[in-house]
N, C-alpha and C positions, 0 to 999 in steps of 0.2 A: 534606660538611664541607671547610671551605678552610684551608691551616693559613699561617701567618703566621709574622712575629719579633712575640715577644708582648708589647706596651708594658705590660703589669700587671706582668709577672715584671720585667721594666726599670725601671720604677719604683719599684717596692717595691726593687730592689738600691741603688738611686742616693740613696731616701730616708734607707734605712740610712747611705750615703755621706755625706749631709751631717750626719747624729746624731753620727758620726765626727769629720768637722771640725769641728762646735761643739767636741766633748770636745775636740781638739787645739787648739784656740784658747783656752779656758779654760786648761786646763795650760800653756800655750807664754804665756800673759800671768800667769798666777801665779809662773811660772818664771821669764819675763823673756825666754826661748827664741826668736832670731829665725827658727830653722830650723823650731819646731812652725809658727810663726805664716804663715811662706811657704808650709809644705806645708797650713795651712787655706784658706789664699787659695787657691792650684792645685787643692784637692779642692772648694772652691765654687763653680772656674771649671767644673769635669769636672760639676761637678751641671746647673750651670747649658746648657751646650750640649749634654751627653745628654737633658736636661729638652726641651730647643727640637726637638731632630734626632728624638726617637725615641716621643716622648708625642703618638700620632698613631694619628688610626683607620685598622684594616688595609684597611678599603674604603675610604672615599673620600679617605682623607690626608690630610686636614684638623687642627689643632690642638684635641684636646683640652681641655676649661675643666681648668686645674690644680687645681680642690677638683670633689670629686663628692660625693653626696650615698651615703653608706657604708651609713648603716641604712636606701634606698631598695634600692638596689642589692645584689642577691647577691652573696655573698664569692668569689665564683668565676665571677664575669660583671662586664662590664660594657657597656652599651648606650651608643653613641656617639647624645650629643645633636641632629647634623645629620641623620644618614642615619639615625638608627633601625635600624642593625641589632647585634647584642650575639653581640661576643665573648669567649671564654671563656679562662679563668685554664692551659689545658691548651694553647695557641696553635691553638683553632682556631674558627673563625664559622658562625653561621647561614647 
């Protein structure tokens, strides 16, 4: 087994990241708050280019499709759609 930087555990943190800045963009516009509102825009940006830099298969590096199919897929794997090889939620591949 090959162990990797795991884009599952990376994603699932970033996703969380942007559930964050909706909330603070919600609150920062009912507020009126220009400081929530800047720090939604910067944690959109941080979503957005750890989304691009790191949501990539450990073998052939290729991008990722941003939706996968979740009840195909075990919760603790996932099988990259080019190369057909599936790695796992513990950082490490077939």
């Amino acid at each position: 087994m090959r162990k990797y930087l795991n884009p599952l555990k990376i994603r699932n943190a970033i996703v969380w990241m942007l559930f964050v800045a909706v909330f603070f963009g919600f609150i920062g516009e009912f507020l009126e708050s220009v400081w929530l509102l800047s720090l939604t825009i910067i944690l959109l940006l941080i979503f957005i280019v750890v989304s691009f830099i790191f949501w990539r298969c450990p073998n052939c590096k290729r991008r990722l499709p941003l939706r996968y199919e979740k009840e195909i897929e075990l919760s603790y794997a996932y099988v990259c759609p080019r190369c057909e090889k599936r790695f796992f939620d513990d950082g490490t591949m077939e």
